[in-house]
N, C-alpha and C positions, 0 to 999 in steps of 0.2 A: 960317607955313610956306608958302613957295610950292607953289601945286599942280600937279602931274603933269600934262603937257601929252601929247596922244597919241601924238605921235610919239616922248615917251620911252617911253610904254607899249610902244608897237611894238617900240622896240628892244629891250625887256627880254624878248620872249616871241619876236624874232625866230629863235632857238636852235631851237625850237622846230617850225619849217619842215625842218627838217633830219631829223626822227624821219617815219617810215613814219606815214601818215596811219591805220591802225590800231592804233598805238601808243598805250594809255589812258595818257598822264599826268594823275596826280591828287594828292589826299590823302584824307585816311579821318579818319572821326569816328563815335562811338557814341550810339546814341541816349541812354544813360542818362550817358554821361561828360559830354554837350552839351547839351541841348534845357532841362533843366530844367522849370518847368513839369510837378510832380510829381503835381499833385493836380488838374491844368486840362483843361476838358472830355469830362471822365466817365473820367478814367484813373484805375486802380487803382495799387497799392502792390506793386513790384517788389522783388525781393532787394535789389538795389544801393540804394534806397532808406531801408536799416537798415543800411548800410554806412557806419562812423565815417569821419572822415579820418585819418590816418596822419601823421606825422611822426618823425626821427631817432629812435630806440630804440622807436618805439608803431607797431606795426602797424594796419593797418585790422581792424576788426572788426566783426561782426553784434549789432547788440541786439534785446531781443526787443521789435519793431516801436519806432513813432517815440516817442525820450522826448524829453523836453524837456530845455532846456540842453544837448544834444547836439548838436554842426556833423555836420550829413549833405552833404555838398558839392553830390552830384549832384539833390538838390532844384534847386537853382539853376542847375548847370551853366555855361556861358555865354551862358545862355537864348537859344540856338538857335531856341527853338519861336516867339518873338514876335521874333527879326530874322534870320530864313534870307536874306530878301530880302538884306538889307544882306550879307550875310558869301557869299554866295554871289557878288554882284557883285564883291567882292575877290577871290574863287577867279578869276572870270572874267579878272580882271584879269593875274592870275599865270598863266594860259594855259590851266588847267586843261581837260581834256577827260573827265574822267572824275570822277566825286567817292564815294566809299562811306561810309557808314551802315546803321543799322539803322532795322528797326522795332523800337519797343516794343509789346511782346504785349501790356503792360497797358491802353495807348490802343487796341488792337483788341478784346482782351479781358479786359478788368480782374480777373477772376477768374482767368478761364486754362480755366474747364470750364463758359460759360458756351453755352448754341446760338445766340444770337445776337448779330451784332458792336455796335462803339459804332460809330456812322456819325460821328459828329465825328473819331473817331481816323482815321477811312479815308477822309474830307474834307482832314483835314493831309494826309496823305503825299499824296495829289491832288494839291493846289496846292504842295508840298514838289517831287515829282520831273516837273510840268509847268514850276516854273523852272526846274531842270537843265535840261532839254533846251531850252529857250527860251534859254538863256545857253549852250549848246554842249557839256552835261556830259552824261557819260552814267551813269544813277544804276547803282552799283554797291552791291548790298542784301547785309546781313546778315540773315539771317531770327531767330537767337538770338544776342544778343550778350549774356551774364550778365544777360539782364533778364527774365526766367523770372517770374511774377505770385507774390507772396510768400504767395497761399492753398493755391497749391500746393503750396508747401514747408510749411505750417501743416498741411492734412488731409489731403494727401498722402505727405509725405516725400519729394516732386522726383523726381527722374530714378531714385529706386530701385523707384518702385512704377511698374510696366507702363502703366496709365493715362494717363500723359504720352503716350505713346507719340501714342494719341487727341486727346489735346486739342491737342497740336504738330501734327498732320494736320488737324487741322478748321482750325484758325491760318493754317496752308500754303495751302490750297487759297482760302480766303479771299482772302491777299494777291494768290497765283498769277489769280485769274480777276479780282479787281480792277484790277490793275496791269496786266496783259494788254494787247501793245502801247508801253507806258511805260517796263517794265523786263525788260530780259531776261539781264541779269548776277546771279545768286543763290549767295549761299554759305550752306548750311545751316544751319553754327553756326560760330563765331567760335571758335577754338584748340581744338578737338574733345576733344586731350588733357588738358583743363584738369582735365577729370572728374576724371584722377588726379591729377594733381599739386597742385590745391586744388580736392576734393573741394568743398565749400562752396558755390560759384556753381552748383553744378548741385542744390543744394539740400539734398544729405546731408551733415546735421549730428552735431557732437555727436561727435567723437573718441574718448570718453571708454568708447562703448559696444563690445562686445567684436567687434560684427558690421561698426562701421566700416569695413573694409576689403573686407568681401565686398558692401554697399550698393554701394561706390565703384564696384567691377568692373560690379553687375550695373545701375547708373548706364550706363554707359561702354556696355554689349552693347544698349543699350533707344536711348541715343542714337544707333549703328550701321544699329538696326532702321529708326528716324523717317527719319533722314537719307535713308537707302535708299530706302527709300517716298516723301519727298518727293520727290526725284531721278525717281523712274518718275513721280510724279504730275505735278511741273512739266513737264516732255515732254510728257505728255500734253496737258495743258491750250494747251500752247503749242509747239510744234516749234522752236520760233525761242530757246526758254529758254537759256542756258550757266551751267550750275549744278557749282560747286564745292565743293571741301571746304577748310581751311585748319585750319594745326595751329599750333603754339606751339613753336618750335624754338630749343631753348639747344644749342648744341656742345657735346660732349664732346671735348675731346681726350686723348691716351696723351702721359702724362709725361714716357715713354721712348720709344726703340724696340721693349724688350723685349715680345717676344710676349704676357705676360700682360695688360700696362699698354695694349699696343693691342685685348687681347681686354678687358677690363675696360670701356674707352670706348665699343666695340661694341655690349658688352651694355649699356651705360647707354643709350647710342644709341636701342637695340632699343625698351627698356621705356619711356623716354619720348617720343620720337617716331616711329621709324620703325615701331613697330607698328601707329599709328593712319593712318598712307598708308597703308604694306601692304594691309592691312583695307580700305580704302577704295577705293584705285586696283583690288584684285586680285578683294576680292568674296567671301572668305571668312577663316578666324584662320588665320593660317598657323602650321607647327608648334612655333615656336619661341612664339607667342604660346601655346599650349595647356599647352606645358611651362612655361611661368612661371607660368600661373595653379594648374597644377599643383603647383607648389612651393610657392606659397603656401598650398597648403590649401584654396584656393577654389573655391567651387562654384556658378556662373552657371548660372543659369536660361534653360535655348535653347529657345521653344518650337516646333513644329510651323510651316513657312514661314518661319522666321524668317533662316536661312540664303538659303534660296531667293530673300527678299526685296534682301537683301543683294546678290546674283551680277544679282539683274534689276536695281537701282541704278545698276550697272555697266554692263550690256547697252545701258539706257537711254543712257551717257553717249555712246556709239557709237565702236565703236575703229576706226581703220583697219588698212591692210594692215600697215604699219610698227608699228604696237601691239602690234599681236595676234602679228608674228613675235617681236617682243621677248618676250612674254609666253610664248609658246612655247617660247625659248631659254631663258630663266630656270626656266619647270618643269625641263625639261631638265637643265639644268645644279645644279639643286639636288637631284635623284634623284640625279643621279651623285653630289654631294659627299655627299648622305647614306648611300649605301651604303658608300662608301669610310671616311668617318669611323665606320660602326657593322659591322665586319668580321666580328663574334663574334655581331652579329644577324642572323637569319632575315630573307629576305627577305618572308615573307608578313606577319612582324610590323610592319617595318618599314611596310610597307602599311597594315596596319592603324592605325599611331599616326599618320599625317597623312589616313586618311580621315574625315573627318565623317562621320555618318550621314545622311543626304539630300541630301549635299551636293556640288558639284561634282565631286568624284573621282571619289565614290560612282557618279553619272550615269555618267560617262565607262565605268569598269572595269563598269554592266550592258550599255551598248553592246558592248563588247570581247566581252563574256560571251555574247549573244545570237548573234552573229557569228562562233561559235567563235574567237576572237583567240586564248586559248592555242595551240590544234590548229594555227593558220598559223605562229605565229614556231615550235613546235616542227618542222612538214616542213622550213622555212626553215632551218634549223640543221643540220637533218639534212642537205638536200642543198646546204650551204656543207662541212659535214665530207666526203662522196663529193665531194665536186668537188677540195676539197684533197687528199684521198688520189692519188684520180688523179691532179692535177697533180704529185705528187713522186713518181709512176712513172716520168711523160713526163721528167721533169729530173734 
């Protein structure tokens, strides 16, 4: 095969000149779908590591740790971890300016609840995200991408027991003061919503069990908590950080026009992605997320700062003028549609079903309160009614 002369290269990434020199084109790879290299210098045994392969009628599934005769794919991966060099100079080649990955927790902390890291794991991603930037990429990290350390799921039971909460923080700050400089593109977790929709990669197992459903929830409020706190921490550590969130978004569409079929897709909408933005971007449950855990019976465990931590997440990410007025209109505009859809409710009730207790509202309506706020809109009302009176004297 004849080889690729540069000036065909050129042409091929010529296109490329034309996009805003801030424009990250890339592609994206996962640590544990790629690197392989499962058990090589000093990494632990990750969920996705017990993870069969899949084929037409057999789904992927979890065994209890590695058996034999078993294909586990992501053992081998595309053994990333011993030719980045080589598969990176073909990114190069494709134009690429940006590339995303993860880390694997296992290579940093093979347990997941250990105090001190594996230096070989944090040696790779070294010389991993100093050839991005030597080749023109700029590494863009997943900090958990389904690769959660499989002892956590064993004595812990994952993301339902509080504890993660710690050990994802210890992980974080690690990467965040290691990488310092090298990386300042961070996503917290890879499809957030994943917790619900297959519970399993965040560790809670076992369908079978009658509490199933309520782990998954309080899975889902604990990874909310982490994320939040990473987000204040990476700032910290670094001002230069841009840390995001990213969900896992299937469409729903409405069959019809008919008003039910487009309120049906809404609310599918709701429950599988846009509640986990909301929550994210906004900085607390909004009330349509409270009434669904509502109906289900479920009862999450919110402890003490845990909201708070959540709204400072957000604080951290830094909104501007134009943000913060959007955000403003949409309170706004969501009181008003709430009062109008609940005509036959009390307004103080109504109050009360989207306050949290600690929580942002809450904040707002003791300033209002401190400040006599009721006392001002009631004179205000009063003298808009004597001023309209008068005026339909004069006219």
């Amino acid at each position: 095969m004849k080889k690729k002369q540069p000036q065909d290269l050129k042409k091929k990434v010529n296109w490329l000149s034309k996009l805003s020199k801030d424009f990250l084109w890339g592609g994206a790879i996962a640590a544990n779908q790629a690197e392989g290299a499962y058990l090589e210098d000093g990494k632990g045994l990750s969920l996705m590591d017990i993870a069969t392969a899949g084929k037409k009628g057999v789904s992927r599934h979890f065994t209890k740790g590695v058996q034999e005769d078993v294909y586990y794919p992501n053992h081998e991966g595309i053994d990333f971890y011993h030719h980045y060099k080589e598969d990176l100079s073909l990114f190069q080649e494709m134009g690429f300016r940006c590339f995303r990955t993860s880390i694997a927790w296992t290579r940093i902390f093979p347990n997941g609840d250990e105090e001190t890291p594996n230096e070989a794991g944090l040696a790779y991603y070294d010389d991993l995200f100093q050839d991005m930037l030597d080749k023109g990429m700029e590494p863009v990290v997943t900090i958990s991408h389904y690769e959660m350390p499989l002892h956590l799921v064993q004595k812990y039971e994952g993301w339902a027991n509080r504890k993660l909460i710690d050990f994802y923080l210890r992980f974080c700050e690690v990467i965040f003061k290691r990488y310092k400089g090298k990386v300042k593109y961070w996503m917290t977790f890879n499809e957030i919503n994943s917790v619900i929709l297959m519970p399993e990669i965040a560790g809670v197992l076992d369908r079978t069990k009658d509490d199933f459903q309520t782990r998954s929830y309080q899975a889902a409020h604990h990874q909310f908590v982490a994320s939040a706190k990473a987000v204040a921490m990476g700032h910290q550590i670094d001002p230069e950080n841009k840390i995001g969130c990213m969900v896992l978004t299937l469409v729903k569409y409405p069959l019809t026009a008919k008003p039910e079929d487009v309120m049906l897709a809404e609310q599918n909408m709701r429950k599988g992605t846009f509640a986990f933005t909301d929550i994210q971007v906004r900085g607390h449950y909004p009330a349509y997320v409270k009434k669904h855990v509502e109906r289900l019976g479920i009862h999450v465990q919110i402890e003490p700062g845990d909201l708070e931590a959540m709204q400072q997440g957000l604080m951290e990410m830094g909104l501007d003028e134009k943000q913060s007025r959007e955000l403003v209109q949409q309170a706004m505009l969501g009181s008003a549609k709430l009062v109008i859809e609940n005509p036959q409710t009390a307004l103080s009730t109504l109050r009360e079903n989207v306050t949290s207790k600690g929580g942002t509202t809450a904040a707002a309506l003791n300033v209002f309160n401190q400040h006599q706020f009721n006392d001002i809109i009631k004179q205000a009302m009063q003298a808009c009614v004597a001023r309209s009176q008068e005026m339909e004297k004069l006219f």
